[in-house]
N, C-alpha and C positions, 0 to 999 in steps of 0.2 A: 563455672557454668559451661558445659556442655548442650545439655536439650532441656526443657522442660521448663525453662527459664529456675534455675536451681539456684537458690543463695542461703548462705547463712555463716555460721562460726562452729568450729571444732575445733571439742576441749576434750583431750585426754588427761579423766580421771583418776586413772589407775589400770595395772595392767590387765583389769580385765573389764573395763568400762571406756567412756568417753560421753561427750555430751555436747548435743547437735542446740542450738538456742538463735534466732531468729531467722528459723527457717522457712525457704518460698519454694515452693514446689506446684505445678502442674501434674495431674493425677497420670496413673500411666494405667498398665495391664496388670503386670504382676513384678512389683518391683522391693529390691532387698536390698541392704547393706552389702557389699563385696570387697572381697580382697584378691589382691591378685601377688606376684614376686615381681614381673616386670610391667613395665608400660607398654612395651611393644604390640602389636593386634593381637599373634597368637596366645601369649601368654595371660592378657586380660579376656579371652573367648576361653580360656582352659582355668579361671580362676573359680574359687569358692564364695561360698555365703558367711559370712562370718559373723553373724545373729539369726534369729529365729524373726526381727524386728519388722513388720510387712510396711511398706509405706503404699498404699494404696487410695488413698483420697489427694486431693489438694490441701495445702499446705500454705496458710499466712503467719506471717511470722512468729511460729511457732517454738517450743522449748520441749524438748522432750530428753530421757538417757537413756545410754542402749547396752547392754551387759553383752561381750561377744559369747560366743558358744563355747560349749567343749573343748578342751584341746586344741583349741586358737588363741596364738601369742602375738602379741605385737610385731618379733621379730619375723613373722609370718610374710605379716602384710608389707609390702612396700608400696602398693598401692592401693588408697581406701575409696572404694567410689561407690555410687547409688545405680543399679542395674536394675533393668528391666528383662526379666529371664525371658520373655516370650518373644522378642524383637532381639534381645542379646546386645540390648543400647546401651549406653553409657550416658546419664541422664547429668553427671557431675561427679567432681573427684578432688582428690590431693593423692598429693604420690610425699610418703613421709621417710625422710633422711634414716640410716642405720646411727646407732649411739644414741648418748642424752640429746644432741641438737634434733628433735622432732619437728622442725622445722618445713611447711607447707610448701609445695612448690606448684607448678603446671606442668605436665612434659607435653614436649612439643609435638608429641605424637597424637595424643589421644586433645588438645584443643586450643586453639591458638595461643601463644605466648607475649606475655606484655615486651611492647616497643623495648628495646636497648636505654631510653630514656625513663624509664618507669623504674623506679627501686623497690623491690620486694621489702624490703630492709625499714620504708620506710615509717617509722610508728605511728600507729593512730589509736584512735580513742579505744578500742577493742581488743589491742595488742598488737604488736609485734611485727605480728606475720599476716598479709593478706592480697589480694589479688586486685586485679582491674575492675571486678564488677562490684566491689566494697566498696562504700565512703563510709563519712564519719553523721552526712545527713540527708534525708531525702525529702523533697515536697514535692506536694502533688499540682500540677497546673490544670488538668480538664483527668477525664476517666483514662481515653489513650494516652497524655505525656506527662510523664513527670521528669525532674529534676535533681541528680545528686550531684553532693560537693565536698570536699575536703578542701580546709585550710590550711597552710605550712606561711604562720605569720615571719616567724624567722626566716622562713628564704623567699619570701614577698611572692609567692603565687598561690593560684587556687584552683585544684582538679575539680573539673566541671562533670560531670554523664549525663547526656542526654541519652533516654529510651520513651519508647512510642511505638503502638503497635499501630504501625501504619503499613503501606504499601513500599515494594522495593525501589518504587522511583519518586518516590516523596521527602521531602526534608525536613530536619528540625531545625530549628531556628530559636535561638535564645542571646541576651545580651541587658547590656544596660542605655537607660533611657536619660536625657539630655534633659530634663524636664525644667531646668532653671533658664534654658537658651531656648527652647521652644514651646506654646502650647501644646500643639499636638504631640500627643507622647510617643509615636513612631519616631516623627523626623529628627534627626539629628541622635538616633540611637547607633551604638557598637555593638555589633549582634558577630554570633559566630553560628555558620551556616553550615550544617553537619548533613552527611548521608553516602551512599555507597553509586561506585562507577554501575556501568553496564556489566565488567568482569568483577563487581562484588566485592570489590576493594573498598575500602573505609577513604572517608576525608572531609575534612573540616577547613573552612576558608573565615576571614577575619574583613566580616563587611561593613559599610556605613550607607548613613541611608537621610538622602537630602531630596527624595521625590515618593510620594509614591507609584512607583510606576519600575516596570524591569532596566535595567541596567540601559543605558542610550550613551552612543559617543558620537559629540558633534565633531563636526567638519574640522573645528578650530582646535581639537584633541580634549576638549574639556569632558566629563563625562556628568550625568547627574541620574538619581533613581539609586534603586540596591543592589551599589557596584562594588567588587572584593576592594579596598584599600590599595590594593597593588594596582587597580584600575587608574584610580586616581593618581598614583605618581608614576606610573609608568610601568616600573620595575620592582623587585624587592633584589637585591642583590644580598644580604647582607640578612634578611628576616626582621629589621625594624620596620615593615611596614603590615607585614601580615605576622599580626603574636599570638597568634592558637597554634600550638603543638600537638601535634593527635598522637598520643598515646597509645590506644586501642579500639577497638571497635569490631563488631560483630554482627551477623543477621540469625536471631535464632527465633524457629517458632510462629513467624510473622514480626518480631520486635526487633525492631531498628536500635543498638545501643552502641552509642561512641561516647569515648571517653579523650577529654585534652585537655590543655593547662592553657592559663596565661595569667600572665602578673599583674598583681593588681595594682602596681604602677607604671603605665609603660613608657618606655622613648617614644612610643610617636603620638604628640600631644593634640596632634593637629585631629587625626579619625579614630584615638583608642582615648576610651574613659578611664577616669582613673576610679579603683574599686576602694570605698573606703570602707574596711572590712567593720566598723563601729558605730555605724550612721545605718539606719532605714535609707535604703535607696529603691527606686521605680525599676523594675524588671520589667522586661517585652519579652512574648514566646510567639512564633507560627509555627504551622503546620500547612504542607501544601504542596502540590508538586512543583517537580523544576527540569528546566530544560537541561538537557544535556548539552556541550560542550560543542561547536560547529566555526565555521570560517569567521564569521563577527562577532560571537562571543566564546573564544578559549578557555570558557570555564564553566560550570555547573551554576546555571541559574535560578533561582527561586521564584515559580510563580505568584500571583497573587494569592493568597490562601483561601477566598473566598469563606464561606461557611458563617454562621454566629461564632458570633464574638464568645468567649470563653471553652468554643467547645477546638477551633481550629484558630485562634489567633487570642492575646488577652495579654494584659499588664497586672502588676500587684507591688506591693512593697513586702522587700524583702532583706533584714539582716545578717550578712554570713556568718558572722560571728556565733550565731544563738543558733542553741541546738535545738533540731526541725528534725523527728523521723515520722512524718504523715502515711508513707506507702507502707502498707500491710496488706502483704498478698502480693504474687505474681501478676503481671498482663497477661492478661487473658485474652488475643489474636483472635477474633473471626476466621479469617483465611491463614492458616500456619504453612502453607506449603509455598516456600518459595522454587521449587522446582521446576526449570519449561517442562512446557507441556508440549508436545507431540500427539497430533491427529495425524491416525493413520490414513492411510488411500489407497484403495484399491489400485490404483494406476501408477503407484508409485513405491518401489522396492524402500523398506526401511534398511539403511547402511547402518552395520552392528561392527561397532570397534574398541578396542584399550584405549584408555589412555591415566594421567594421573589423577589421583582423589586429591581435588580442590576444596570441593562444597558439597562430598556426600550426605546425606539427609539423614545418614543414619550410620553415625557415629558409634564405635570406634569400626576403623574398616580395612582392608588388605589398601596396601600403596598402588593400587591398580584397578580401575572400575571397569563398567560397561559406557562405554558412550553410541547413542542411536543422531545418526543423522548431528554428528561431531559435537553433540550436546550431552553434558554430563549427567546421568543416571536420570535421564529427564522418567517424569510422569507418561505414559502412552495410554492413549484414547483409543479404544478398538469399539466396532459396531459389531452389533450380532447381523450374523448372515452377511458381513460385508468380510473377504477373503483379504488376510495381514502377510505381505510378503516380507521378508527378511532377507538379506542379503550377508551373511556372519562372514566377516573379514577379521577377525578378533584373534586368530593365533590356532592354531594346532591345539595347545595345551588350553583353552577355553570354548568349550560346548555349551550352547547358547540351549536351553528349554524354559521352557511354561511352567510354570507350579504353583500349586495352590499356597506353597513351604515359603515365609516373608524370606527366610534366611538364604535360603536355596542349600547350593553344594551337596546336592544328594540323603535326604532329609533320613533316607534310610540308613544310613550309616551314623546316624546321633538317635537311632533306634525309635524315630520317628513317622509316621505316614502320611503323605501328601501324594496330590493328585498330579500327574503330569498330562497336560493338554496336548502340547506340540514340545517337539527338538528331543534333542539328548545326546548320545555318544558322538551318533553322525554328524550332528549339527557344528560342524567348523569348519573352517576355512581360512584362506590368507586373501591379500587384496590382489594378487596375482590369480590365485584360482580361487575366488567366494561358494560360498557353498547357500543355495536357494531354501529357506523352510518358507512353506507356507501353513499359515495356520486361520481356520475361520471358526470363529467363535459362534456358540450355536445357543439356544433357550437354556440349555444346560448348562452351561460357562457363568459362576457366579458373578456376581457385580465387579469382586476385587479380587485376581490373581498378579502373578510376580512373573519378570522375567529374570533369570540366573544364570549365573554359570553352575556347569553340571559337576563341577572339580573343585570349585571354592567360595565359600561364604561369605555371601554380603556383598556381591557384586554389582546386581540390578537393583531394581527398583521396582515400581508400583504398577500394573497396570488396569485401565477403568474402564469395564464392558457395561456399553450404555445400548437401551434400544433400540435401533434402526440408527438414522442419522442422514447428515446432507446425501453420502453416495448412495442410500438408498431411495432416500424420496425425492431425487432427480435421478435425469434420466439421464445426463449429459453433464462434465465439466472437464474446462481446461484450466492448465496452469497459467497466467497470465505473463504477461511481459518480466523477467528477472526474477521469475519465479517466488514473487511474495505475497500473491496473493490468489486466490482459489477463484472461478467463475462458476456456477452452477445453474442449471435451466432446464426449463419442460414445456415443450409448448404446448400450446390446446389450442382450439378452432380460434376465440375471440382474445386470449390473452397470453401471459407468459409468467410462469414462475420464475424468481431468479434469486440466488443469494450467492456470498462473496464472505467468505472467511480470509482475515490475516494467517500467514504461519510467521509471523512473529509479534511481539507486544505491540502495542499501540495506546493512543490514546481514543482514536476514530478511525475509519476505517471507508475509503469511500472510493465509487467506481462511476465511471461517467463513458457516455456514449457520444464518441469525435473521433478527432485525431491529434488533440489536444488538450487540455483544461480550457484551453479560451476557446468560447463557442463548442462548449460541450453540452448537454444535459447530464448531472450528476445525480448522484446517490450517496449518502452520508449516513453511516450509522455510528451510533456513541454510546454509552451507557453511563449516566449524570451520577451526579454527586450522592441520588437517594438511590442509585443500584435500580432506576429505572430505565430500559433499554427505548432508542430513537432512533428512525429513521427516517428523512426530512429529502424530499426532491428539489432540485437547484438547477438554473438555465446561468451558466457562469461565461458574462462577454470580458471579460477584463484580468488583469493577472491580481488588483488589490479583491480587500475585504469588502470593500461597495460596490461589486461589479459581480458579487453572486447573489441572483436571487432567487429567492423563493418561489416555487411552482406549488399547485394542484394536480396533480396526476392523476387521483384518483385509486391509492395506493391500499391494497387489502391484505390483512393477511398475515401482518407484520410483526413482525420479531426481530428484537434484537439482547445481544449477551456476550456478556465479556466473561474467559475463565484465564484463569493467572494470567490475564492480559493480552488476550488473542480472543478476539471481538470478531463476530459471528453476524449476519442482518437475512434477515430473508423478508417477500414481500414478494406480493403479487399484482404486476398492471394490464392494463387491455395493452391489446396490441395499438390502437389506436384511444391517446388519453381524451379526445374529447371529439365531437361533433362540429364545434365551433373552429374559427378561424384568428379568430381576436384574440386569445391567447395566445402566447411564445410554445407552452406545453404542448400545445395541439399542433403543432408540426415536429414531436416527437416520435413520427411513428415507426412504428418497427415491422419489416418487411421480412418475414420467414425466411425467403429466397435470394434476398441481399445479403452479404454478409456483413455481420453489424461490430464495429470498430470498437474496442472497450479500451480502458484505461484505468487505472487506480492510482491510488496517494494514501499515504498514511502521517497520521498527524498527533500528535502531545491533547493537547484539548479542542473539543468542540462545542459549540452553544446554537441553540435556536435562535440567537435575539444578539446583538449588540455583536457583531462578527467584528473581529479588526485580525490585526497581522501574526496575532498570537496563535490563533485558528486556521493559519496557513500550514500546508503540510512540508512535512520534513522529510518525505521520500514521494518520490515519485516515479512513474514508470518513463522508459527511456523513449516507448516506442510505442501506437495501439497495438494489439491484436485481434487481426480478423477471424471472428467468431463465424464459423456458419454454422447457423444453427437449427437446419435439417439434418446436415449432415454428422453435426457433432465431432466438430472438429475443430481446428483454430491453425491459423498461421501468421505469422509477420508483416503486418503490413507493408507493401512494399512501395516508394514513391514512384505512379507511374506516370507523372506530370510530362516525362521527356515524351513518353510512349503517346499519350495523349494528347500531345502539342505536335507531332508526326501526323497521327492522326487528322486532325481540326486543321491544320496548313491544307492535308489532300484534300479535303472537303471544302474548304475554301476557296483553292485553287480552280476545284470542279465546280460546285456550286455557285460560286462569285464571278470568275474570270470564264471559264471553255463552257461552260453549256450556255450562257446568258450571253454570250459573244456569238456560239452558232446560232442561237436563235436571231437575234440582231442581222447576222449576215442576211438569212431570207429575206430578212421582212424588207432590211434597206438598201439592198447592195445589187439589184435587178435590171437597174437600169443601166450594172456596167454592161459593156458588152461582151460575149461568150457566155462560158458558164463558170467565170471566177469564183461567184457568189456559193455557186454549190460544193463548189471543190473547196473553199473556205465552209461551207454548213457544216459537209459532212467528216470534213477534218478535226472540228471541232466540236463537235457532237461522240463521234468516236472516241477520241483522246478524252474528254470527262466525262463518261462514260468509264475508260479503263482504269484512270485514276481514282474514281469514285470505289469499283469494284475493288480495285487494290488498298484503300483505308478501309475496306470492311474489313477485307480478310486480315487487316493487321492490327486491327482494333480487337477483334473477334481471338484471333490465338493472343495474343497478349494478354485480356480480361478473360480468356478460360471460359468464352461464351458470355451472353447475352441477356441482360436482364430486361424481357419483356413489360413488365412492369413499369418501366422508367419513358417519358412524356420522350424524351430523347432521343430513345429507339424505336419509339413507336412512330414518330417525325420521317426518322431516318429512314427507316424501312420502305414507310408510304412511298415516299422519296424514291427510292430507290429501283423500287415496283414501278411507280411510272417511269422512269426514265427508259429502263430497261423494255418499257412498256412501246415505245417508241420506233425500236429499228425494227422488232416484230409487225410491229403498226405498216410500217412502209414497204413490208415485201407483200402486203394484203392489199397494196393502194390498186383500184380499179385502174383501167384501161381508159386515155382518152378518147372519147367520141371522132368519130369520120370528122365531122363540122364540126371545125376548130370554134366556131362562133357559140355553139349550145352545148353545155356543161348537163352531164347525166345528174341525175340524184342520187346514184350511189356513189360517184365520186363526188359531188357535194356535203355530201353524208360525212366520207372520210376526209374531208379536208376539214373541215368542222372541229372532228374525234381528234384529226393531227394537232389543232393548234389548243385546242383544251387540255389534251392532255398533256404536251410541250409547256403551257403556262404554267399548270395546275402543277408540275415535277419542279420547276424554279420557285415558285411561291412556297409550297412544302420544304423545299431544298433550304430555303432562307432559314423558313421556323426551323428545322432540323440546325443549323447552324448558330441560331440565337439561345436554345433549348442544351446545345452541348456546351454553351457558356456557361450558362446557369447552373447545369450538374455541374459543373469544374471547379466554380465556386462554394457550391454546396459543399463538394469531397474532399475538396483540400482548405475553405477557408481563404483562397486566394486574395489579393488586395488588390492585383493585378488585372481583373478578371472585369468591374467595372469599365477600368480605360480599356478593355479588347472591345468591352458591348457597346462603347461608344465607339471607337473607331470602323467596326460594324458597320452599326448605323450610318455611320457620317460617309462609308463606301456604296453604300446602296442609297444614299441619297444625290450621291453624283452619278449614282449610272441610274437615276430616275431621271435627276436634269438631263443626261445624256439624249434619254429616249425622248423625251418630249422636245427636245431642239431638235433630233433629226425625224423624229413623227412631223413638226412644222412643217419641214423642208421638204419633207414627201408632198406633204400634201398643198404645199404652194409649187413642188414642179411635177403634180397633177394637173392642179389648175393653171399652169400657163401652159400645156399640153392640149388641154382642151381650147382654152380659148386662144389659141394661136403665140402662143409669146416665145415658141422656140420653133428648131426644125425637128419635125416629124418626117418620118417616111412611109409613108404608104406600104402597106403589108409584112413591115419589121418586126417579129413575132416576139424581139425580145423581150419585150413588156409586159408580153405574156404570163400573169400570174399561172395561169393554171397548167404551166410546163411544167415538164417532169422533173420532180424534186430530187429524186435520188438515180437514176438511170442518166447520164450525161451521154452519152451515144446513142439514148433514143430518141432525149429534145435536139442533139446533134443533124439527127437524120432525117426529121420531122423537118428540122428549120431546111435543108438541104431541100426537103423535095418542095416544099412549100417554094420557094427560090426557084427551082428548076420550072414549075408548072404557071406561074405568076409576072406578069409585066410589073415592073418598080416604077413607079411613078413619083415623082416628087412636087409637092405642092407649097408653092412659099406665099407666104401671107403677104397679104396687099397694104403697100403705105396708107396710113391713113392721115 
């Protein structure tokens, strides 16, 4: 088996017949008997027809004979295979020995080769000769899985196959059930748990299952749930604890098929059942995804299967012994293309390069492919009217073009015609000097053209022209954080488009607006088990499953879709989700002019309902990115906690300590003598003053300006307007009146506007100081940010006490002034509130002449 899912038996009848008898085939295009002399690429692309026989439908286990043609001998053929002339595929084959031994083989050229462990040699019920994907029985367990087996009673094992058309990160699961030691017929089963890595590699593990629940290892090393065998004792040194042998296995089509052995008596009596191949014994099968391989589980885990019973999970009895062939007819796959898939983008060069044929899709092929963006002959996704740049770093000798030709390599030279869209001769390059094509697909450009090479066949692959797409119906997207997932956006007056594609598989796919997952508002999108696409809003305070929950947003517009595994969501919300306040949602809002912090994660399974730890993501971003999204652009968040704690110190300093201390000197500090009091006012009125103006400007080039929007800066500002408002105020102060005894009204006026506007700049100053806590907390989530707004508080509550014990003291050594309780001196002017506040050499020169022109008297209060 090559493609097509191809099975059956070749019997050569004589030298000019043979005879194909239970065969499965999937229908192709235009496909024949073939014969080639060698295995190698060129020689099976340069072979003949060797019948007139059309195989053109599907194929269940069918019998038919086929008389070769004309002038076609046996010794012709060394390889006899099923081709599709129009692809030039190789659907299945045998490559047959020279002499009487006619003897079947594989070459390892044209389809994987059974393990070193597997004996071609070994007889079965059919004959003689036969390959990995033969048994001697098959049953069926649901529509996607069935079951094959061969027995070797003589050397006490039994070849297992499991195939399932399921998904590439799904597993099969089959074994035997404990039914004598437990009711429930899961627990206490020996299942062997089959499926392929991330690089397409086959493997089958040897598990036992005492929970139901994924694999768990406590504290104390014990483990319970469905854990490999080798879990439970630690180690397998030696293979007595894990007895599945994998054989073979393959991805073809969509169909998962592995093949392995194990004995059906084993050494380890403790987690392997023993098979008694004579007896009806209780079989168990799932189906279900599994986790991949990470730090606390180093191995390929089986999720819960979920689904009804017989269609993704089921029991039966079954004896080995008794021949069962139930399967007739191939699996028939939904989704056949395991190939990634590549969305192209406008903003981003597709890297076009060699490398080796791994898992080309379209078998037999040159030992050297195209790979895009370090992926092998992936699928590409192109948009009309969205421009496809290419970057061909692939070699001198490979010219990268467009063609309408599946096969490529210059379709005119196989006396062919096909259409070339973009590239050709020009088109190469090395990684040293790349060579740029760009090609945009237009209404003209059919759904499905190829990329190739211009010099040899069968290099690229498929590519899918769809119309329009994310980069046309947004206006704006950046790459986000490590580049694995896409942001997209458009704004409008009251709300905001936005979608978020993975570039690469997933199970979910979800992006949240923070600087974190904790205390973020999220976005998840998934597509469930009936191929229904979800997207669900989430207010997430905590790092478990019980600490995301579910919002209201008010979300329109919504789609979501999964293609080979690269899960897509778009959705439309207001800019502001609600009116209300009593919601968590409705302080999500989104400010055009701010720039708004995203994040993504990417995760195995998601669910609407019953979240636990399984629904935790498995990638995550390292860092947010600042999206701004007027300008359409993004950059790296950067932490400017340091910057902003410079900041908040100057402003505190100012605010707190030199402006609320100059003011205090006026009011209390008059009745020292001279003018200390002003020479202390205006010392420190100046000085915060200058330190105020200097955390603007360093607030200000740091944040790249100023989000007027924000309660903070609107604080700050007021603030800072009055302050500044101030020494302009005092070069305006009117002129003292002749009579030191009668205050004008214009200077009354202004002494009024001094001392309101002095209060009114410290009160604002405060709020501006408690309002920059709050943002601080807001933007980083701080923990610390609480104990700053009480220590805050608990400072401005002592310099209240302050003022109200020396407000006392004023005004008790007011009233012992008046009423005699000190010495007073007759016409001592320094008491004088209405001297000059900021001029000191004019209240200097005032008090001088007042001195000169005046008799001092002194009056001392009388004993009483």
């Amino acid at each position: 088996m090559v493609r097509h899912q191809v099975r059956g038996f070749l019997t050569i009848v004589d030298d000019c017949s043979f005879r194909v008898s239970q065969f499965d085939m999937l229908s192709g295009s235009d496909v024949h008997f073939w014969g080639s002399i060698a295995a190698d690429f060129d020689n099976f692309t340069n072979g003949f027809m060797i019948s007139d026989y059309k195989l053109n439908e599907t194929y269940k286990n069918a019998s038919f004979s086929v008389k070769l043609s004309r002038n076609v001998t046996w010794d012709r053929i060394q390889v006899l295979s099923i081709c599709d002339l129009l692809t030039e595929s190789d659907f299945g084959h045998v490559i047959l020995s020279n002499g009487s031994d006619l003897a079947p083989t594989l070459s390892p050229d044209l389809a994987p080769s059974p393990a070193s462990n597997y004996s071609r040699g070994e007889e079965g019920k059919f004959g003689p000769f036969s390959v990995t994907t033969m048994f001697d029985n098959c049953k069926v367990l649901s529509n996607d899985y069935r079951i094959w087996w061969s027995l070797s009673v003589e050397r006490d094992f039994i070849d297992i196959g499991l195939e399932a058309a399921i998904a590439v990160q799904n597993y099969m699961a089959f074994g035997w059930a404990d039914t004598k030691a437990n009711s429930e017929v899961m627990i206490g089963g020996d299942v062997a748990v089959a499926g392929f890595t991330e690089e397409g590699m086959p493997f089958v593990d040897d598990f036992y299952i005492t929970k139901y629940s994924e694999c768990t290892i406590n504290k104390d090393g014990s483990a319970h749930g469905v854990c490999p065998d080798t879990i439970y004792e630690g180690s397998d040194p030696v293979g007595l604890v894990n007895n599945t042998k994998l054989i073979y296995g393959h991805r073809k089509d969509g169909v998962s098929f592995i093949r392995y052995r194990r004995p059906m008596v084993s050494v380890d009596t403790k987690y392997d059942l023993p098979v008694n191949y004579t007896e009806n014994m209780t079989v168990i099968w799932a189906l279900g995804l599994m986790r991949p391989p990470d730090t606390f589980r180093p191995y390929y885990s089986p999720q819960n299967h979920g689904g009804p019973m017989s269609v993704t999970y089921g029991h039966l009895v079954l004896n080995v012994s008794e021949q069962v062939n139930e399967c007739l007819g191939p699996l028939d796959a939904a989704n056949k293309e395991d190939q990634d898939l590549i969305i192209a983008d406008a903003n981003k060069p597709l890297v076009v390069t060699t490398g080796p044929a791994v898992h080309y899709p379209n078998p037999p092929n040159p030992s050297k492919v195209l790979y895009i963006n370090k992926k092998e002959a992936p699928v590409l996704k192109v948009e009309r009217g969205v421009p496809v740049r290419f970057s061909v770093q692939a070699g001198h000798d490979v010219a990268l073009y467009i063609t309408s030709d599946l096969i490529g390599g210059n379709a005119t030279l196989r006396n062919k015609t096909e259409t070339i869209y973009a590239g050709g001769p020009e088109a190469e390059g090395v990684l040293a000097s790349p060579m740029e094509l760009i090609w945009e697909p237009d209404r003209n450009t059919p759904d499905q053209v190829y990329y190739q090479s211009l010099y040899q066949k069968k290099m690229g692959w498929r590519v899918q022209v769809v119309d329009g797409g994310l980069s046309d119906m947004y206006n704006n997207s950046v790459l986000l954080d490590d580049q694995q997932v896409t942001f997209f956006w458009t704004l409008s007056k009251d709300s905001i488009s936005i979608a978020a594609r993975g570039e690469k598989k997933s199970g979910y796919i979800a992006i949240g607006f923070g600087i974190g997952m904790v205390n973020s508002y999220a976005y998840v999108g998934w597509v469930d088990d009936t191929g229904k696409g979800h997207v669900n809003s989430y207010w997430i305070d905590g790092r478990d499953a019980s600490r995301v929950h579910p919002t209201n947003e008010n979300l329109t517009n919504i789609r979501c879709k999964s293609e080979n595994g690269i899960i897509t969501f778009e959705f439309i919300r207001p800019l502001k989700p609600c009116s209300h306040n009593d919601r968590v949602e409705c302080k999500n809002i989104i400010d055009p002019t701010t720039p708004l912090k995203v994040i993504w994660a990417l995760g195995t399974k998601w669910s609407d309902e019953h979240l636990n730890e399984k629904n935790m993501h498995s990638e995550t971003s390292h860092r947010p990115i600042r999206v701004l999204l007027m300008g359409g652009s993004a950059e790296a968040e950067q932490d400017l906690r340091p910057v902003l704690a410079v900041h908040g110190f100057m402003m505190f300093l100012s605010w707190g300590i030199l402006l609320p201390g100059g003011i205090l000197a006026a009011r209390y500090l008059k009745h020292v003598k001279g003018d200390s009091w002003y020479q202390i006012h205006v010392s420190l009125q100046y000085s915060g003053l200058a330190i105020l103006l200097l955390g603007l400007l360093f607030a200000v080039a740091e944040l790249r300006g100023l989000n007027i929007s924000s309660a903070h800066v609107k604080f700050g500002l007021a603030a800072i307007f009055l302050a500044c408002a101030q020494p302009v105020n005092a070069t305006m102060r009117p002129k003292k009146s002749a009579n030191a005894e009668e205050v004008s009204s214009k200077r009354r006026l202004w002494e009024y506007f001094h001392l309101i506007v002095g209060r009114s700049a410290i009160i604002v100053g405060i709020a501006a100081l408690f309002s920059g806590m709050k943002h601080l907390g807001d933007r980083y989530g701080d923990e610390n940010v609480h104990g700053y707004i009480w220590a805050l508080i608990l400072w401005f509550v002592i310099g209240t006490m302050i003022v109200v014990y020396l407000e006392y003291h004023e005004k008790q050594r007011r009233r012992d002034r008046v009423f005699g309780r000190s010495n007073w001196v007759l016409g001592n002017l320094e008491e004088d509130d209405s001297s000059d506040l900021l001029n000191s050499a004019r209240a200097s020169s005032q008090k001088d002449k007042q001195h000169s022109g005046l008799m001092e008297v002194q009056l001392e209060p009388l004993n009483r």
